[in-house]
Backbone bond lengths (Angstrom), bond angles and torsions (degrees), N, CA, C in turn:
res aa  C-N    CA-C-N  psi(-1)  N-CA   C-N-CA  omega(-1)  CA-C   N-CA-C  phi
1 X - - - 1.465 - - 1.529 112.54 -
2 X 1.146 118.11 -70.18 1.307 116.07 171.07 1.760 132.41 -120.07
3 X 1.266 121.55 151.98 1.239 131.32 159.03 1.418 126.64 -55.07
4 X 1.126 120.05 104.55 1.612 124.72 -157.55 1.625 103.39 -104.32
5 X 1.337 130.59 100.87 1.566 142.37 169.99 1.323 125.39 -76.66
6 X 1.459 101.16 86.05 1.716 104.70 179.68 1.543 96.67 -95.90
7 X 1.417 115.86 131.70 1.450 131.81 132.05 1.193 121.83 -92.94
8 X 1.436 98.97 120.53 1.707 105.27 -178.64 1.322 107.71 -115.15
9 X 1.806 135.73 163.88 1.403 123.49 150.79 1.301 90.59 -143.49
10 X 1.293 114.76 108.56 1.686 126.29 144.83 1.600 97.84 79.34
11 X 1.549 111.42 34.65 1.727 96.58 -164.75 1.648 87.45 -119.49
12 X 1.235 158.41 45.26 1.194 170.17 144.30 1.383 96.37 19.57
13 X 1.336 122.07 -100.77 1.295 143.30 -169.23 1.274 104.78 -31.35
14 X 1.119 107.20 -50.10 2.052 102.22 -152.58 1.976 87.77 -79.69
15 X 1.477 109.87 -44.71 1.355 113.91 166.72 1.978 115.29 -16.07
16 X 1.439 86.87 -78.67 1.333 110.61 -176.48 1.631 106.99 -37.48
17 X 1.592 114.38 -48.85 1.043 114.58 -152.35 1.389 103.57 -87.93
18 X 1.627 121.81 -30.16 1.642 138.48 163.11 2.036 93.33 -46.19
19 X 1.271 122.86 -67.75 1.642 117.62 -165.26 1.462 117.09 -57.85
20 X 1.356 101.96 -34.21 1.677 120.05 -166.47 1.695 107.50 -70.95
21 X 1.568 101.85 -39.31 1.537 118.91 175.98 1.955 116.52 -64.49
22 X 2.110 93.43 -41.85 1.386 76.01 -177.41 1.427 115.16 -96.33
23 X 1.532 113.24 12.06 1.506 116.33 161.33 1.074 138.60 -60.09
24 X 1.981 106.93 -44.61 0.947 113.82 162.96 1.611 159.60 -114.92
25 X 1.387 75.01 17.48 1.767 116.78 173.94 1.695 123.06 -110.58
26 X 1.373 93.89 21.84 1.865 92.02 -171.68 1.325 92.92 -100.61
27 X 1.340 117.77 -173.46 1.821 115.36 178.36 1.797 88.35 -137.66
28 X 1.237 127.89 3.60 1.281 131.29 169.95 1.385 117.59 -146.87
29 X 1.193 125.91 150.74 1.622 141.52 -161.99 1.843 83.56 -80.33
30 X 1.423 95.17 135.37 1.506 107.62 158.52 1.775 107.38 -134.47
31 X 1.210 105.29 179.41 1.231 123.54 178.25 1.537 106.07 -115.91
32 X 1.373 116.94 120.82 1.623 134.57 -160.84 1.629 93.23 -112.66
33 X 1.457 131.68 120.73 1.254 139.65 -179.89 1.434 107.81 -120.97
34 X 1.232 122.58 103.04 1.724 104.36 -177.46 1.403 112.42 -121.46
35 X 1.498 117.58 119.90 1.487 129.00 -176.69 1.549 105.96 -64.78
36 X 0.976 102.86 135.54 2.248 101.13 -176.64 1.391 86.94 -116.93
37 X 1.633 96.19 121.83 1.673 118.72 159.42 1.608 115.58 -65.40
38 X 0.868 155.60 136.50 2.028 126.97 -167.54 1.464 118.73 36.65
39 X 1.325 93.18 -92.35 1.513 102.00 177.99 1.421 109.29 102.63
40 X 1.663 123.41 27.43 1.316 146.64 -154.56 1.524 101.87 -69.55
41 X 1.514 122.92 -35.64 1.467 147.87 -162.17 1.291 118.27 -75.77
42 X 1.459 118.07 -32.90 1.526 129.34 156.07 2.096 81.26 123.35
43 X 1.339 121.08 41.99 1.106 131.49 170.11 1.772 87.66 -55.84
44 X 1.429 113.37 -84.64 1.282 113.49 -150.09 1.591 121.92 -59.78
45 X 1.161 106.97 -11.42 1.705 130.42 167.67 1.621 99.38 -54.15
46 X 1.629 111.72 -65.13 1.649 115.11 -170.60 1.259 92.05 -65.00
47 X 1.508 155.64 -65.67 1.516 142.86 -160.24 1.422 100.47 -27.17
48 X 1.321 89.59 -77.93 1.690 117.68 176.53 1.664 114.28 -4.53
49 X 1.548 84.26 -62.90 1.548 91.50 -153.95 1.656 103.94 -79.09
50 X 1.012 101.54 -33.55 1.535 112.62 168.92 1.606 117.81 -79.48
51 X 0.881 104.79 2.28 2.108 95.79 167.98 1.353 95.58 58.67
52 X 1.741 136.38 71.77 0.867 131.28 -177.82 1.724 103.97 -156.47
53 X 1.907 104.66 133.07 1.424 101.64 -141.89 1.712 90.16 -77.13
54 X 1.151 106.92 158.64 1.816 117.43 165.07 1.628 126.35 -160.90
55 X 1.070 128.78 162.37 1.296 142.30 -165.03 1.850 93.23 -126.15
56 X 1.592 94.43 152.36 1.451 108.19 -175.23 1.653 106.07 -125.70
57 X 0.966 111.19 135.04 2.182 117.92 130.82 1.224 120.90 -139.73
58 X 1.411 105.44 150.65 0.862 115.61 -168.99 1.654 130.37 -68.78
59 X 1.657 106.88 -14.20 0.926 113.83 167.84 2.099 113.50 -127.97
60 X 1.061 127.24 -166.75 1.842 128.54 168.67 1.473 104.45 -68.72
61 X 1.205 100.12 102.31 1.805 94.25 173.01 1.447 102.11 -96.94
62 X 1.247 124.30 -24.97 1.901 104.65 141.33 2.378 75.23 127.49
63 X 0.973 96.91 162.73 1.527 103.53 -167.19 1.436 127.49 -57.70
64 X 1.727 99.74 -31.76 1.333 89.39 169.28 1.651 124.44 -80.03
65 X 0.816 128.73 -27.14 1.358 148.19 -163.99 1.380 102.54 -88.18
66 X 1.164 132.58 -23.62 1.473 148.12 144.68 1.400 107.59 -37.05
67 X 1.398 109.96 -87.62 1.146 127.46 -174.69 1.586 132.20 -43.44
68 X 1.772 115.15 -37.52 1.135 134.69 -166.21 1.891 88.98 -83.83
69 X 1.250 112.56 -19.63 1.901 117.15 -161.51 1.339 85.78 -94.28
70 X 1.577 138.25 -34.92 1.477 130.66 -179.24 1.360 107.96 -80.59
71 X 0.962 123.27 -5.71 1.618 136.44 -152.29 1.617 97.48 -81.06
72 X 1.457 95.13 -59.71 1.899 118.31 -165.55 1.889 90.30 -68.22
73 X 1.273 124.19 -0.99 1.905 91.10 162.50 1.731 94.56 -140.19
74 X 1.887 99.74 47.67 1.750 93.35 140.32 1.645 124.87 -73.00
75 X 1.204 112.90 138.99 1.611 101.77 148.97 1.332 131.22 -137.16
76 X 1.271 116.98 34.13 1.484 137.51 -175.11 2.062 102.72 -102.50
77 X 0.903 133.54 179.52 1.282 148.72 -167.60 1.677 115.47 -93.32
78 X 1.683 92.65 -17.45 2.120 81.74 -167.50 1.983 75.12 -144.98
79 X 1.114 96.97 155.21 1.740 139.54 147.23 1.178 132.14 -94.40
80 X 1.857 103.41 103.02 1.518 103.70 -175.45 1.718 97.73 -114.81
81 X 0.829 99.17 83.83 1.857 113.92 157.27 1.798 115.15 -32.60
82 X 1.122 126.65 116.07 1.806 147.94 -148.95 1.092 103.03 -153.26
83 X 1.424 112.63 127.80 1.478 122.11 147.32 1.415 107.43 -91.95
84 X 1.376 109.24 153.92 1.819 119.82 164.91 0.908 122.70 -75.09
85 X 1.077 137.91 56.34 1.670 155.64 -158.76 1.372 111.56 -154.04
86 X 1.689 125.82 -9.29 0.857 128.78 -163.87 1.593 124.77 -106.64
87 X 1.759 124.68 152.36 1.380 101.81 164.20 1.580 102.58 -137.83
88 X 0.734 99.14 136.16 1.632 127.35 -172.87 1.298 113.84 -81.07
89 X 1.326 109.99 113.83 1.739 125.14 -163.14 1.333 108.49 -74.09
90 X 1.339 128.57 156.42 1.746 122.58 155.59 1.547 110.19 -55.61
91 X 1.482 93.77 120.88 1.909 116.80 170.76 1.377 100.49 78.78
92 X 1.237 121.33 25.90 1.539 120.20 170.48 1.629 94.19 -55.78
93 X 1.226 116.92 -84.82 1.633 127.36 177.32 1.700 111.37 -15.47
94 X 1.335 114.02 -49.13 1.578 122.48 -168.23 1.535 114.25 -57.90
95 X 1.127 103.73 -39.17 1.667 117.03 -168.47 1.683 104.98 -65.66
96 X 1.493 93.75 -39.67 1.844 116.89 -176.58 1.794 98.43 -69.45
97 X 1.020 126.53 -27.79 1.284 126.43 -169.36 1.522 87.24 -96.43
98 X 1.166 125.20 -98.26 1.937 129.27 172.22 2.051 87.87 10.44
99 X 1.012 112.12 -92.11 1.493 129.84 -151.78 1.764 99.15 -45.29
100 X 1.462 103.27 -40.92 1.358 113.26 175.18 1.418 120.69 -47.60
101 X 0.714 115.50 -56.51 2.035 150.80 170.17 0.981 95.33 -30.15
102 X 1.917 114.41 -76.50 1.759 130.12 -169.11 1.222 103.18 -70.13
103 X 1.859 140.15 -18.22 1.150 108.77 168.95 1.569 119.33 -83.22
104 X 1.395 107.87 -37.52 1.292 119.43 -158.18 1.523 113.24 41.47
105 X 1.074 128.83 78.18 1.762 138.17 161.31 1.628 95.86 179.73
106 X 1.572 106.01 167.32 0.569 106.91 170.12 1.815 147.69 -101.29
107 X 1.232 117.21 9.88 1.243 142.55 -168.39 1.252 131.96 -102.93
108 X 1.700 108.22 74.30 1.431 119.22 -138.39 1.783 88.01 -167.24
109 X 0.960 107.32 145.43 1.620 130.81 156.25 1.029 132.15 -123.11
110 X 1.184 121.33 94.77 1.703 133.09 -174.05 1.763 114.20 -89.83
111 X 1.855 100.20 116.46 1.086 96.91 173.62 1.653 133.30 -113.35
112 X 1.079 138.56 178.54 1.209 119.78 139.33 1.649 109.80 -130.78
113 X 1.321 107.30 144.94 1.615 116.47 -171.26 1.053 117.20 -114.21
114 X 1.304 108.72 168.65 2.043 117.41 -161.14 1.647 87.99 -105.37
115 X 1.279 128.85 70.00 1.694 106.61 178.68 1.482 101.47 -138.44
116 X 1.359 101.62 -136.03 1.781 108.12 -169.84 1.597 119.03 -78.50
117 X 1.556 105.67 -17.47 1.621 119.86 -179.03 1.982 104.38 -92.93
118 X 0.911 73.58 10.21 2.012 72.24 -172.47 1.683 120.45 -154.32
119 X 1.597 112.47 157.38 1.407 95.14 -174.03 1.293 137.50 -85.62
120 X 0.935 109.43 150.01 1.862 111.66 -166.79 1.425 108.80 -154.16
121 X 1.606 119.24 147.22 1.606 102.34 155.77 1.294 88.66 -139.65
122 X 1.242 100.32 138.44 1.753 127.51 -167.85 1.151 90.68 -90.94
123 X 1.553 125.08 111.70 1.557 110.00 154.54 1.528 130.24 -82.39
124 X 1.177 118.47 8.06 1.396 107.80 145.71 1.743 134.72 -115.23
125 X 1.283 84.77 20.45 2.245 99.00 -173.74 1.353 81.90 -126.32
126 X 1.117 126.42 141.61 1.595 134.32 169.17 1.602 92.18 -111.62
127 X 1.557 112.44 -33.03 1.627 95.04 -159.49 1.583 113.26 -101.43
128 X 1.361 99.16 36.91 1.696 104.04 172.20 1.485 89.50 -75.20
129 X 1.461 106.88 142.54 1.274 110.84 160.69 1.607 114.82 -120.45
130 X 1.018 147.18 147.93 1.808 106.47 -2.14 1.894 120.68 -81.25
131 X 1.027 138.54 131.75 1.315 143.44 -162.92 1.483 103.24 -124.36
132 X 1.808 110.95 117.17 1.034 128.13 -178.46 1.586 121.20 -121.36
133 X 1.039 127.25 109.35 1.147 131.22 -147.88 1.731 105.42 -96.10
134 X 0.963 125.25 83.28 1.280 119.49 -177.64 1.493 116.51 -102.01
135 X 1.644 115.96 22.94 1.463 133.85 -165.24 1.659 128.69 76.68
136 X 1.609 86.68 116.59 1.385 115.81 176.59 1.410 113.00 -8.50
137 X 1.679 106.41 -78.99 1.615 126.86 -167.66 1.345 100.68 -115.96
138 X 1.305 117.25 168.50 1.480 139.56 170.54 1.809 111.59 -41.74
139 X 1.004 127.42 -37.94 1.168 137.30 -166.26 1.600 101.13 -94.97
140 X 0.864 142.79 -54.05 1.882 159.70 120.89 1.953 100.50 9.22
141 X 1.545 107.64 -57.35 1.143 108.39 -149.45 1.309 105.89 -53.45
142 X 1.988 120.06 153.18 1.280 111.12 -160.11 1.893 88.07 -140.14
143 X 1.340 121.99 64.48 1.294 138.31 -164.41 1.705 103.50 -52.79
144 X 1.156 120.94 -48.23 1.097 117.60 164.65 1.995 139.65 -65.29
145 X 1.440 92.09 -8.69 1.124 109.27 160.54 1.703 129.09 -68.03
146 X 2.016 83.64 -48.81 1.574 90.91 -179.68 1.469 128.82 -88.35
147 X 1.544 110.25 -4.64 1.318 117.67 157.30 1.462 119.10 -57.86
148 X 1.541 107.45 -62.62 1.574 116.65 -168.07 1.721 94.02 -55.55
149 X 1.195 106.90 -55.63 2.134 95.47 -174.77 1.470 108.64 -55.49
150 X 1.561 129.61 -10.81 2.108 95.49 -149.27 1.332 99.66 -61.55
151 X 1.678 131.15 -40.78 1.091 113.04 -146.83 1.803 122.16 -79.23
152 X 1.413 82.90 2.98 1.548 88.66 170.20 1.712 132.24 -85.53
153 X 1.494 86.33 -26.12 1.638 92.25 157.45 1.228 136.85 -86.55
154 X 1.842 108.82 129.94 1.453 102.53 -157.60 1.788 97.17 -98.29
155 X 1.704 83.15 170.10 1.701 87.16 -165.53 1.599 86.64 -140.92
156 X 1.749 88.65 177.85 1.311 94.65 179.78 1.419 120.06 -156.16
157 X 1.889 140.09 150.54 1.801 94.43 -177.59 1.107 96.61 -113.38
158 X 1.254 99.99 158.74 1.200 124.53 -137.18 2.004 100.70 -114.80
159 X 1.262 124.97 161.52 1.577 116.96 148.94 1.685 111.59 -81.29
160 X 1.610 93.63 130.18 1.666 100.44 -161.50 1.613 110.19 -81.09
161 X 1.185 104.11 177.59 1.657 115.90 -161.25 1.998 109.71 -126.47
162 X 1.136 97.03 -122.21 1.580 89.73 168.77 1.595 94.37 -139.31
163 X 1.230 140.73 25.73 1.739 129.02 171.56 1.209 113.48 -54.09
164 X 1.299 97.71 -148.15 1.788 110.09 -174.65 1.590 94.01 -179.45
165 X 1.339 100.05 134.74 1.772 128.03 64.87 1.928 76.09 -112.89
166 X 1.158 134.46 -179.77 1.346 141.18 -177.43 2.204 115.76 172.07
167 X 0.930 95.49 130.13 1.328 126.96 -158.65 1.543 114.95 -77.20
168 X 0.811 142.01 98.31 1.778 145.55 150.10 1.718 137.43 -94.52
169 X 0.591 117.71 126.91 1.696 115.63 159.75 1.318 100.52 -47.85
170 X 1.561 119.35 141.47 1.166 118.42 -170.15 1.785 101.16 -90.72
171 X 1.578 107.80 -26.27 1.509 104.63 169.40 1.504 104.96 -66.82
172 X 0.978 142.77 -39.10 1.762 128.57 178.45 1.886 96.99 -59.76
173 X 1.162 111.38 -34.85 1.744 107.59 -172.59 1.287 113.53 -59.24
174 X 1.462 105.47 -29.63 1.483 119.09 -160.87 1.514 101.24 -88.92
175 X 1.273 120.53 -23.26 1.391 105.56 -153.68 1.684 86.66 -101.53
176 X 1.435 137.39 -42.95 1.139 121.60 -166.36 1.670 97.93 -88.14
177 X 1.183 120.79 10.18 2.256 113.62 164.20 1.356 101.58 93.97
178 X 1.324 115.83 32.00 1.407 101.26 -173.08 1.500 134.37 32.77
179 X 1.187 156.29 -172.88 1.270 161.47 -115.68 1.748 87.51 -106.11
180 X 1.699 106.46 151.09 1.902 109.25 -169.94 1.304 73.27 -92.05
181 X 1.112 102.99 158.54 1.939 139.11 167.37 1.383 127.22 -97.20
182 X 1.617 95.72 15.61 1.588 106.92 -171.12 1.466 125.64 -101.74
183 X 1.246 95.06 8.49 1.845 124.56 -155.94 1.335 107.28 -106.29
184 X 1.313 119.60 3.75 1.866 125.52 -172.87 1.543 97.30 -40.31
185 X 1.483 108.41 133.16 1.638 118.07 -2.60 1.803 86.41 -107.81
186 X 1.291 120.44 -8.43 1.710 101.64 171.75 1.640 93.86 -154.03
187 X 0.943 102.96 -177.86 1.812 117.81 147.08 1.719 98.43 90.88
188 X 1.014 77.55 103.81 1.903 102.20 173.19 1.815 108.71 111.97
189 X 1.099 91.47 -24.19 1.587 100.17 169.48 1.474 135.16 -26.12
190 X 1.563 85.99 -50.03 1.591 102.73 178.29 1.726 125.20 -89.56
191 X 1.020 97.13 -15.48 1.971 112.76 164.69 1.532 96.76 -90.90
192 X 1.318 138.77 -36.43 1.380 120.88 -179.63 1.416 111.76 -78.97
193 X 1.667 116.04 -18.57 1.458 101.25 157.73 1.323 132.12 -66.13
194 X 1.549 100.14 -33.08 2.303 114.03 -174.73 1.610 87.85 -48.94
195 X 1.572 108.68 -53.56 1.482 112.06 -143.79 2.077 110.66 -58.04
196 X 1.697 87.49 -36.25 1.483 114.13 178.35 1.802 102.90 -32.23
197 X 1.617 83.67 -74.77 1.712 121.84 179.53 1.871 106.39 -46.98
198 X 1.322 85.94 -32.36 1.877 78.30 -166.32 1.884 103.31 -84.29
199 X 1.398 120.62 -37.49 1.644 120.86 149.67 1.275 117.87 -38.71
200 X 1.029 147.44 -29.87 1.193 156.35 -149.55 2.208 97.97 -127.82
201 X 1.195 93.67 11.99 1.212 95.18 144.09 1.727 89.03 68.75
202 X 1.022 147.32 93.85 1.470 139.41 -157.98 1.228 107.49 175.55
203 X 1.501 120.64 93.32 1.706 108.88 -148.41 1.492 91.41 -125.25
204 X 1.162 142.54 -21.01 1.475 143.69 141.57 1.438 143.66 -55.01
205 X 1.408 82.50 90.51 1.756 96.39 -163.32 1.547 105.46 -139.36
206 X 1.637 94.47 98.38 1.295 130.07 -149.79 1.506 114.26 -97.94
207 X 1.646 146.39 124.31 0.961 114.80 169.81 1.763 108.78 -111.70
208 X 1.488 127.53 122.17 1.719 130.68 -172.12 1.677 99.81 -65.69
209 X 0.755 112.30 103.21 1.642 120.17 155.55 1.736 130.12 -36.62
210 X 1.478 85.41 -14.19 1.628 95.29 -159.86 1.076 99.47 -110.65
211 X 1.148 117.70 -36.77 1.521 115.71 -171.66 1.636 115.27 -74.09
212 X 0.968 123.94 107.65 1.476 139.77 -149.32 1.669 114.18 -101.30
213 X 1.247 106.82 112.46 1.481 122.07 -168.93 1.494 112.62 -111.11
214 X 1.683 145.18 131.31 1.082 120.49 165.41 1.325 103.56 -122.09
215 X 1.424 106.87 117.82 1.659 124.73 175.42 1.544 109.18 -75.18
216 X 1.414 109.78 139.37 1.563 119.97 172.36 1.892 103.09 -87.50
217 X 1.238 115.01 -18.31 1.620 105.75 -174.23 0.867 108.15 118.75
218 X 1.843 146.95 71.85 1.130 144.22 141.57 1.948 101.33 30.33
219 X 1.955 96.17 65.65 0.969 82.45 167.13 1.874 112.16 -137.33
220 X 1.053 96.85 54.48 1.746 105.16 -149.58 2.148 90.51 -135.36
221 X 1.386 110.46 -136.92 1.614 102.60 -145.27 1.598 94.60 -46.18
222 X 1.529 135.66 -49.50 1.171 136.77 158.98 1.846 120.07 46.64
223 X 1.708 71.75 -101.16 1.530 104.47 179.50 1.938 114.88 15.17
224 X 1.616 90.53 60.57 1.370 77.75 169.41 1.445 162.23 -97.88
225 X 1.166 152.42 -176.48 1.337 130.14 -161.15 1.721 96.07 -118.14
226 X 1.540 115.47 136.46 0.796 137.66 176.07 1.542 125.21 -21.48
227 X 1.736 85.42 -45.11 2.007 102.83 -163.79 1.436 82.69 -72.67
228 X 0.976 146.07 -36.62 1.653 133.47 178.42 1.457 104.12 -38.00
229 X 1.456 134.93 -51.01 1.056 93.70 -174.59 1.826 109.36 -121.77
230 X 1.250 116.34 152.10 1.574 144.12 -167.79 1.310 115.74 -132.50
231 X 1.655 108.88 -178.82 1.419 88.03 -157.12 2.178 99.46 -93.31
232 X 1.042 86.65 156.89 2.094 109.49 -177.85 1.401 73.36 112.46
233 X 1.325 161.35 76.23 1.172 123.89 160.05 1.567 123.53 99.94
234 X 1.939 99.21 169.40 1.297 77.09 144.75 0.990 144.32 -118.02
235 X 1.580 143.09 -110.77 1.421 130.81 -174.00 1.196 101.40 -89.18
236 X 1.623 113.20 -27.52 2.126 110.09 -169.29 1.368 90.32 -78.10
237 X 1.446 126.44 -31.52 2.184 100.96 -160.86 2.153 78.86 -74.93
238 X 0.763 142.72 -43.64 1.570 133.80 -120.21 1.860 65.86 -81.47
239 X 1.737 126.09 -79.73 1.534 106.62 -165.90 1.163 126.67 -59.74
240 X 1.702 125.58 3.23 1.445 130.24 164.12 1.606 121.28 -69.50
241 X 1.648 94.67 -35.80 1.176 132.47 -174.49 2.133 100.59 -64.94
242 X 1.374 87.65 -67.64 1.965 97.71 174.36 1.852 98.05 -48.04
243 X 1.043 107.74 -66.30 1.455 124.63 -163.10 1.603 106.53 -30.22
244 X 1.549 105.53 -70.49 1.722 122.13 -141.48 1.733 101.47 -121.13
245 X 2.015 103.85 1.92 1.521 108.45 -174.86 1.256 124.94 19.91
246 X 1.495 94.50 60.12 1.516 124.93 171.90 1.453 105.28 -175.51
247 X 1.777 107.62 131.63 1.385 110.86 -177.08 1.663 114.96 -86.95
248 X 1.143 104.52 166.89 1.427 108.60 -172.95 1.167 119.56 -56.06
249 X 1.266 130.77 -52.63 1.353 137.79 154.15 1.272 138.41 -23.90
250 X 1.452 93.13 -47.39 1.667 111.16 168.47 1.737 116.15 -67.63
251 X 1.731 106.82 -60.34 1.353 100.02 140.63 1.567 161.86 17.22
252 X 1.473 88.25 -80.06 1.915 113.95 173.15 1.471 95.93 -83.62
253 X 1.173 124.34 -46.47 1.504 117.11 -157.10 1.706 95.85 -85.82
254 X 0.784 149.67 -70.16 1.295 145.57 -162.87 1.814 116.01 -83.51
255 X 1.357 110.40 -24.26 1.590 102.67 151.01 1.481 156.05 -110.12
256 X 1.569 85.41 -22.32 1.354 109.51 155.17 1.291 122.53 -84.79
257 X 1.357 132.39 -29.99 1.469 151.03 151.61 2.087 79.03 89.71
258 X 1.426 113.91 70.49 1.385 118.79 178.60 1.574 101.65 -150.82
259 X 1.055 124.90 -145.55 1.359 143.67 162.65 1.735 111.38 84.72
260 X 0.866 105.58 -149.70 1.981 121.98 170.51 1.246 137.45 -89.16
261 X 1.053 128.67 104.24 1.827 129.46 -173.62 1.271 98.79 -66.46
262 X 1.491 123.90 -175.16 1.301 117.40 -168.87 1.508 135.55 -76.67
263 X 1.309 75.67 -18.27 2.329 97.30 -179.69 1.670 77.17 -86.77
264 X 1.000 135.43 9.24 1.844 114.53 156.69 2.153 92.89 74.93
265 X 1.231 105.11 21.98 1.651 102.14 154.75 1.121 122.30 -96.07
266 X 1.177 111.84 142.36 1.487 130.80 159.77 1.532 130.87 -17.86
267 X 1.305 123.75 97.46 1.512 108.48 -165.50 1.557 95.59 -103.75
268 X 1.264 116.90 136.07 1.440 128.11 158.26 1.279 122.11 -120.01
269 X 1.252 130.04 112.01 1.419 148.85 173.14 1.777 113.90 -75.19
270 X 1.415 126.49 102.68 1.119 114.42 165.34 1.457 114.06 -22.50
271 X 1.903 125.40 148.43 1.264 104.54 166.24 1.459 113.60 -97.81
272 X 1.212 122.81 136.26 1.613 135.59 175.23 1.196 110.95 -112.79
273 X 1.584 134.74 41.76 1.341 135.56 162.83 1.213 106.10 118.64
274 X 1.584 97.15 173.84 1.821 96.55 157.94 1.048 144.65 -52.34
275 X 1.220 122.91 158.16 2.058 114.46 -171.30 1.468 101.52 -71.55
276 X 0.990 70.46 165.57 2.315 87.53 165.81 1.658 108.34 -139.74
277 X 1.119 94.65 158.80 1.292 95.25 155.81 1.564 147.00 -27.49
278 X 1.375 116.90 104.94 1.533 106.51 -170.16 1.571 112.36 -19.95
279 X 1.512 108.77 163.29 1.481 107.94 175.50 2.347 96.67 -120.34
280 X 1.146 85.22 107.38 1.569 110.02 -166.59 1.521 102.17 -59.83
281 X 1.187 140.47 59.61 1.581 129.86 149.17 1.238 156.08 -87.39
282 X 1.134 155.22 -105.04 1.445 141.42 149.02 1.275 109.00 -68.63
283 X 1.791 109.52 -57.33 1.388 117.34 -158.52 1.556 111.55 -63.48
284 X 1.517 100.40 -27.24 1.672 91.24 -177.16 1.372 98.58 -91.09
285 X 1.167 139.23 -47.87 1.385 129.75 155.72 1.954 111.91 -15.48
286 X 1.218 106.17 -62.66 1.451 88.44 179.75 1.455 125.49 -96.26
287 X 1.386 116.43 25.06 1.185 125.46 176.77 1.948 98.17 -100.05
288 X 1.195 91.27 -47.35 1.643 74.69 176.74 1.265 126.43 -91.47
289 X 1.679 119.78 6.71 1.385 97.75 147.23 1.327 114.14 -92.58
290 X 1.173 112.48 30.53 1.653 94.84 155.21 1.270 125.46 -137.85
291 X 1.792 112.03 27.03 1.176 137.77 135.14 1.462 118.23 -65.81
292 X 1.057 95.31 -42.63 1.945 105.91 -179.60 1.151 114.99 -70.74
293 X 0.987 117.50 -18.14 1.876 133.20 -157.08 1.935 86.59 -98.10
294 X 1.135 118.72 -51.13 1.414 137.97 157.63 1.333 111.74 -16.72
295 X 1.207 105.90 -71.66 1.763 130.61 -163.41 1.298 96.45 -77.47
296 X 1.307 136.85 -36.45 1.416 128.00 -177.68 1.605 93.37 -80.65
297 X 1.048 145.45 -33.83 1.189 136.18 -177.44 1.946 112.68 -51.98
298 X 1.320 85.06 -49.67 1.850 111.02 169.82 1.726 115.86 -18.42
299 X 1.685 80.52 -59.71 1.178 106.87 -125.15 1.859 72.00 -91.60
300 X 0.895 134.85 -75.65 1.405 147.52 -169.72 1.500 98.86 -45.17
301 X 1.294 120.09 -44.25 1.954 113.71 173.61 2.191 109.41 -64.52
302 X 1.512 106.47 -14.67 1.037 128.84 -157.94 1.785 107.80 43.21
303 X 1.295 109.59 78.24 1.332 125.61 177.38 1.798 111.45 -69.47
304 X 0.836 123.28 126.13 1.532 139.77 -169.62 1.126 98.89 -98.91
């Protein structure tokens, strides 16, 4: 069914435990492609040994550039974009197929998200709610814990954002270039893809409630360095910002109808269909002049 995009760097374990999950929790055969950042850990040893396709560098070429290098040995019909951080619930896959069915076309973005409708444990927010602790790190992890709970956590779908794991036709991948390469080594990447997708006329951007993901914490190719972020942001909204002269924020909230309320939480919008067109009133009126106000700042520091 689908093309599965792992970027990994040097994260073995959680790896192992991301492949092992969608081996034996899928309800359909996919094809698992995982780009190795180094691969210092004996990453490329486990491919190996497991007959499992992958792409190499020798050093972090940073997520997008990952991804677009795993990309060129899909051969299945859709692109499901993964970090190695992940474990993949029973019938995660099913829900993605179900939704498939009811759209029949192809022009749709299917997500599932790390927020308040789904499970996660933030290791540095304790008070996201709902917070399910199924262990910190790889060694922590308590798999049998988080089986016996899922069905108690309720979910919901949601209007989608830019997370992951998340779903494409690999012909929509192809035609807008897959993921920009301008984002080294991450961060903004994944809103400059929605935005890609959303030119291209792509107004279904969905997040499944059901389909059940358990994230360890964006703590895998990531690893980022501080100086990334400054002030407007950080370095991905400021070239999202040059790019699409409109910041990310502005973005999620007025086209995706997703993003961050002002205490910087998680907003999830039941989903009620496809998007439309922003709805143009004061607030977005004064939100983008002070996106714009932004961009002239950019532009006058001559931001690179």
């Amino acid at each position: 069914m689908f093309s599965i995009l792992i970027p990994t760097y040097n994260n073995l374990e959680y790896l192992k435990i991301c492949i092992d999950s969608i081996k034996k929790n899928s309800n359909f055969k996919h094809q698992i492609i995982v780009h190795v950042n180094e691969g210092s850990d004996g990453t490329i040893e486990y491919l190996k040994e497991n007959n499992l396709d992958f792409t190499y560098s020798e050093k972090n070429i940073g997520m997008s550039l990952a991804l677009n290098k795993a990309s060129k040995l899909a051969k299945l019909d859709y692109i499901l974009i993964s970090h190695d951080d992940f474990y993949y619930c029973p019938n995660w896959d099913k829900e993605f197929v179900n939704e498939l069915d009811l759209l029949n076309h192809n022009n749709f973005y299917l997500i599932w998200d790390n927020g308040k409708c789904c499970i996660i444990f933030e290791k540095n927010d304790l008070s996201k709610p709902p917070v399910f602790n199924a262990g910190l790190t790889f060694k922590e992890f308590d798999e049998v814990r988080l089986l016996e709970n899922l069905n108690q956590i309720k979910t919901i779908d949601f209007q989608g954002s830019t997370k992951h794991p998340a779903l494409v036709h690999i012909d929509i991948w192809k035609k807008v270039g897959g993921w920009s390469e301008d984002y080294f080594p991450t961060g903004g990447d994944d809103s400059d893809f929605n935005m890609k997708l959303w030119n291209e006329n792509i107004r279904i951007f969905k997040g499944l409630g059901k389909s059940s993901v358990y994230h360890f914490g964006s703590i895998t190719t990531r690893k980022k360095d501080k100086s990334l972020f400054t002030y407007l942001g950080s370095k991905g909204n400021k070239i999202f910002l040059k790019k699409w002269k409109i910041g990310i924020n502005f973005f999620e909230k007025f086209y995706l109808r997703s993003g961050l309320d002002k205490n910087k939480n998680k907003i999830f919008i039941k989903y009620d269909g496809p998007l439309t067109e922003p709805i143009k009133n004061i607030e977005y009126y004064f939100e983008l002049l002070k996106t714009k106000l932004q961009l002239f700042y950019l532009k006058i520091i001559n931001y690179k």
